[in-house]
Each structure stands twice: as structure tokens, then as C-alpha cells.
C-alpha positions in Angstrom: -7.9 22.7 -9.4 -4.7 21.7 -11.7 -1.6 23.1 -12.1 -1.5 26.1 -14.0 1.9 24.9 -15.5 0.0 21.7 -16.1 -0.5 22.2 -20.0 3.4 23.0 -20.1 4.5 20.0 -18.3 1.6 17.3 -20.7 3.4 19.1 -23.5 7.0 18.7 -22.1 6.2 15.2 -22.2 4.7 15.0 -25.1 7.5 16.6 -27.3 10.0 14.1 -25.0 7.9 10.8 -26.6 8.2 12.2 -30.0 11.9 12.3 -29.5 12.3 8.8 -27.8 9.5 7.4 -30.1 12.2 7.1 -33.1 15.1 5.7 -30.7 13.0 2.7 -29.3 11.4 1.8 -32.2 15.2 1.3 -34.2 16.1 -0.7 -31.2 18.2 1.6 -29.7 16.9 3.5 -25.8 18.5 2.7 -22.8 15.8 1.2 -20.1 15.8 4.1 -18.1 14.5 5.9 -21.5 12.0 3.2 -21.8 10.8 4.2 -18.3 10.8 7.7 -18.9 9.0 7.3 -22.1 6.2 5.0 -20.3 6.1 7.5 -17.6 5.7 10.4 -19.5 2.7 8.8 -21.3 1.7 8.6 -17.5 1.9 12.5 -17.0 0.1 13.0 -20.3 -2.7 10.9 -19.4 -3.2 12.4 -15.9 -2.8 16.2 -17.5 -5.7 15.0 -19.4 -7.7 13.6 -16.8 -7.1 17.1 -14.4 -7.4 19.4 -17.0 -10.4 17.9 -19.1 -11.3 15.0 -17.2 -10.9 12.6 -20.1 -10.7 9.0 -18.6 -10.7 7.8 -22.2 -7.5 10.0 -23.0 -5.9 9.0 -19.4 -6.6 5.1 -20.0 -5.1 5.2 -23.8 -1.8 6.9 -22.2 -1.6 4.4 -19.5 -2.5 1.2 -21.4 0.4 2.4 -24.2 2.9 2.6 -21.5 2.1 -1.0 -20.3 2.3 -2.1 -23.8 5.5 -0.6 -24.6 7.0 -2.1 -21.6 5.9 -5.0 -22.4 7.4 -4.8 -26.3 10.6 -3.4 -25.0 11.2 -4.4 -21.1 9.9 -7.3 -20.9 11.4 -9.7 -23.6 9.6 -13.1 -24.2 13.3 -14.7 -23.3 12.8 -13.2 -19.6 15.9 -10.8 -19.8 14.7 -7.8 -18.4 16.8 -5.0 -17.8 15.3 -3.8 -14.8 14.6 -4.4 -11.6 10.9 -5.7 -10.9 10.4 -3.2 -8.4 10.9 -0.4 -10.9 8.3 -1.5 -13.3 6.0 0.9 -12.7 4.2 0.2 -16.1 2.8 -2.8 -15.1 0.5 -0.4 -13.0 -0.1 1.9 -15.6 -1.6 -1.5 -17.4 -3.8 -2.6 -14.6 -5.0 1.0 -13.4 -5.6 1.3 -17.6 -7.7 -2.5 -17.2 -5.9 -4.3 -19.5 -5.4 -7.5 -17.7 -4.2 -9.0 -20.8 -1.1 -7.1 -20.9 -0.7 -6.8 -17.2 -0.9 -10.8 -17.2 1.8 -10.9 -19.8 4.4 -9.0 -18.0 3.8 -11.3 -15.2 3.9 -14.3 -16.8 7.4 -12.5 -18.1 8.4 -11.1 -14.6 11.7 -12.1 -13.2 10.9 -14.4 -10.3 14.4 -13.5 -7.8 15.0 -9.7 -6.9 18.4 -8.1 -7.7 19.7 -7.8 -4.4 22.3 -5.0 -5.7 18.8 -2.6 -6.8 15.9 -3.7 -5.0 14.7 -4.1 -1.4 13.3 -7.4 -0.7 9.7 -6.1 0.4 9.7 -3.8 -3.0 10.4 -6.7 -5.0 7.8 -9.5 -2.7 5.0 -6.7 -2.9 5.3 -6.9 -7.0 5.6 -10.4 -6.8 2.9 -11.1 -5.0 -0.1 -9.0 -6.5 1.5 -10.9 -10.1 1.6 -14.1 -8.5 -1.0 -14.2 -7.0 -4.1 -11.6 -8.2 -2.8 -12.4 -12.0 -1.9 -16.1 -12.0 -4.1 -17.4 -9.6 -1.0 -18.8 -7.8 -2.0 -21.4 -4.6 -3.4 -19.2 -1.9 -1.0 -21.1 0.3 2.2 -20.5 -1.2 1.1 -16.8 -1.8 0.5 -16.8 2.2 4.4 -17.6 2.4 5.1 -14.5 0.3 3.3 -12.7 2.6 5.1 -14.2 5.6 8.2 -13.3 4.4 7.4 -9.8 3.3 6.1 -9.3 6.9 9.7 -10.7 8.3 11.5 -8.6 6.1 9.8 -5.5 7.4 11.1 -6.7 11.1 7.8 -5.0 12.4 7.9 -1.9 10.3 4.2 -0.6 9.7 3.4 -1.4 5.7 0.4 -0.5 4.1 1.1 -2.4 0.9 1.3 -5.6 3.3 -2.1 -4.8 4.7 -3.5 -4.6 1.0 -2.0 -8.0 -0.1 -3.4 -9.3 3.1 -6.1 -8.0 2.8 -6.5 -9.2 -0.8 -5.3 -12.7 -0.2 -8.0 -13.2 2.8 -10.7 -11.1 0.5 -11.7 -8.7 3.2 -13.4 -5.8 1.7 -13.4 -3.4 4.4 -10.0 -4.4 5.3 -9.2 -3.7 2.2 -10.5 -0.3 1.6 -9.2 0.8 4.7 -5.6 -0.4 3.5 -5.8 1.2 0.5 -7.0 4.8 1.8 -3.9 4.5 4.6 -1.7 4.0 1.9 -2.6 6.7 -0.4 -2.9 8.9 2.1 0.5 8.2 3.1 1.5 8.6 -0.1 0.2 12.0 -0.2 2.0 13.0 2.9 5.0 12.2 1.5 4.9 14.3 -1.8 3.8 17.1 0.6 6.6 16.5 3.1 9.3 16.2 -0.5 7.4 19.2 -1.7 8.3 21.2 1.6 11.9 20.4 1.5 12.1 21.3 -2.1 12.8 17.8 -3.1 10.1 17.5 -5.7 9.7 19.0 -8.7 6.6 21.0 -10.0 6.2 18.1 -12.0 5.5 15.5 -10.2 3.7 17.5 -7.7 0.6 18.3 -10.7 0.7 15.1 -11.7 2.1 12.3 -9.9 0.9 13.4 -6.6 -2.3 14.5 -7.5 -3.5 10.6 -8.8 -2.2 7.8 -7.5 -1.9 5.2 -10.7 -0.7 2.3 -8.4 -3.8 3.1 -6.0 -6.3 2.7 -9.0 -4.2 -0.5 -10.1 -4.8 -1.9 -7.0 -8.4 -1.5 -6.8 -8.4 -3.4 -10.0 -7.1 -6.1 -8.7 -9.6 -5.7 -5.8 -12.3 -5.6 -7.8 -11.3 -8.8 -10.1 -11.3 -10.8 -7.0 -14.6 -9.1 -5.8 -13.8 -6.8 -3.6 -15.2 -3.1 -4.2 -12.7 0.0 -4.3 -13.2 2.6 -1.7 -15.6 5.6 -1.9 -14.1 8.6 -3.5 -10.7 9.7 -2.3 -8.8 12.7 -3.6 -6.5 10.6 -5.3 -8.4 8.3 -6.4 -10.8 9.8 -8.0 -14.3 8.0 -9.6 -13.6 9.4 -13.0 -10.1 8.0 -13.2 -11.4 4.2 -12.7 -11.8 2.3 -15.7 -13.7 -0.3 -15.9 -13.5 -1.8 -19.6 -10.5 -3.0 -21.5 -8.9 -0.7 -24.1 -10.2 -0.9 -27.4 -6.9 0.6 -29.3 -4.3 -2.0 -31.0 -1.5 -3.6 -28.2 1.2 -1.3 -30.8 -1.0 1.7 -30.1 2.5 3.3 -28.7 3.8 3.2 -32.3 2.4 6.1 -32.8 3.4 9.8 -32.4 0.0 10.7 -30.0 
């Protein structure tokens, strides 16, 4: 059952694009406005899936945040503003199944992590599924990725690290099992925020409700041959696309 402030919150976000809309397309938009712009396409695609359950509505939203990102974050010259690990619209692009644009912004990607705003493990898990799932990078140097995200973690129990294991060895099973561990930690993590009253209504009818990055993954899975995981709350069947967009890559032009 959704929210019942659901409708409020896909029309909050809605009237916030209209506003940003005119800012980024005359150039002007700080990057965190870019993000919230791309994220509140996000929400307004997952309002759509919970309240109608419209995957064709929740894959337009998401595949015009990874286009806009791409347009506006993700410059050809490879000066991106932000830190890799915060490009969460290069999920939004994969979970959306444009591979096209997803590739892009890897090809784009910065390859060295700002040590002043990332973690090392944030920015190798990015790194890795771009590298590697998108670029077909040597399975051998993407092993060494992996090596080094596991040092970093100095023993620290990862999900993410058993999915891009999991990936690079293409073990199904392993791989589903990853996957549910980590979107169900996930889960327990909005609901531990949600009982400190350190998450906002928001994100706790939206965000928490489908995991985006959890669907992105099993794209990547599922490129590579692997099959996604039975149905799991937040992941649910209707949410998985399995065909490309068919709207224009400036799609996010537009005031929709």
C-alpha cells in the first residue's frame, strides 16, 4: 500500500523540475540542483509505479534523469563536478535499460576518486560495475579492483563486494543471494533512520519502498547472463524493464 501523502510528494517534485527545468537549460544550476532535479524525476517515477503501477511512466522518469546527467554532469571534456560515488543517475539509467547512456557516462566517468568526498570502496564499487559490466574491461584487472575494494574494507562485511564478485565470477545463485542481503540491508536501514526520526516522509514512500540501484544491478546481471532474483519487496517484477526507452536522449527538455 503507498503513501497516502504519496501524490503530494510526485507533485512536490514535479512543480520543483518545472522550476529547475528553466535554470539548467540557460546553463545556470549548481550540481547539487542537477542531482536534485535527476532525483526528483526518481520520486516521480516511483509515485507512479506505487500508485498506478506504470513501469512505462517509472522507466521515462528514470531514463531522463540519466540523460540529463549525462547533458549536464557529465561533460564530454571529463570535468565533472561531482564525485563518482554520488552519481546516482547512472543507476536511474541502467535500472531505466538504457545501456547506451549508462555506457556513456562511463566512458565519461572520472577514473581517481576525490579523496576529500568519497570513500575509496564507494568510489571502486562505481568503478567497477562501469569498468567492468559496461566496458568489458580485462576480467583480470577488474579482479584487482575487487582486491582492493576488499582491502579497503579491512574485513568489514559488504554486500556490494559480494555482487561484483559475484558478477565478475558469473555465479547466479551467488549472485541473487548478494543482491537480496543487500536490499534487505538497505531496507533495515531506512527503517532503523525512520525510527530515529532521521528520514523524511519522503524518502520513506519512495526511496525506501524500491530500490533503483537493486534493479540497476540486476541489469547488469542479466546483460552478463545471470537472472535477477524472484520477487523481493523492493524489487518488485513490475518495476524491471526489459527494453530500451523509446523517447528522444533530450526527452528531459521537457516540462513532464
Amino acid at each position: 500500500m503507498s503513501n497516502k501523502f504519496l501524490p503530494v510528494f510526485v507533485s512536490n517534485a514535479r512543480y520543483g523540475n518545472q522550476k529547475l527545468l528553466l535554470r539548467l537549460l540557460q546553463g545556470g544550476g549548481s550540481p547539487q540542483e542537477l542531482l536534485t532535479f535527476c532525483h526528483n524525476h526518481r520520486l516521480i517515477g516511483i509515485g507512479s509505479l506505487l500508485l498506478l503501477c506504470d513501469t512505462e511512466t517509472f522507466q521515462s522518469h528514470l531514463y531522463r534523469s540519466g540523460r540529463a546527467f549525462l547533458a549536464l554532469g557529465a561533460p564530454a571534456d571529463g570535468a565533472w563536478p561531482l564525485a563518482l560515488s554520488r552519481a546516482a543517475p547512472f543507476f536511474d539509467a541502467l535500472a531505466a535499460f538504457d545501456l547506451e547512456g549508462a555506457r556513456e557516462l562511463a566512458t565519461r566517468a572520472p577514473q581517481s576518486r576525490r579523496a576529500d568526498s568519497e570513500y575509496e570502496e564507494d568510489f571502486l564499487y562505481v568503478r567497477f560495475l562501469m569498468d567492468y559490466c559496461l566496458l568489458d574491461q580485462p576480467q583480470q584487472e577488474a579482479r584487482q579492483t575487487l582486491e582492493r575494494f576488499e582491502a579497503v574494507l579491512q574485513g568489514s562485511e559488504e554486500p556490494r563486494l559480494e555482487v561484483c564478485q559475484a558478477l565478475l565470477e558469473r555465479e547466479e545463485e551467488r549472485f541473487q543471494e548478494a543482491l537480496q542481503r543487500m536490499v534487505s540491508a538497505q531496507s533495515r536501514r531506512y527503517a532503523h533512520l525512520r525510527e530515529r526520526g532521521r528520514l523524511t516522509q519522503e524518502t520513506w514512500a519512495t526511496d525506501a519502498k524500491v530500490c533503483v540501484e537493486g534493479l540497476a544491478l540486476g541489469v547488469l546481471a542479466e546483460r552478463m547472463g545471470l537472472r535477477m532474483p524472484g520477487e523481493h519487496p523492493s524489487l518488485p517484477g513490475v518495476a524491471r524493464c526489459h527494453q530500451a526507452p523509446t523517447a528522444p536522449p533530450d526527452a528531459w527538455k521537457t516540462d513532464d
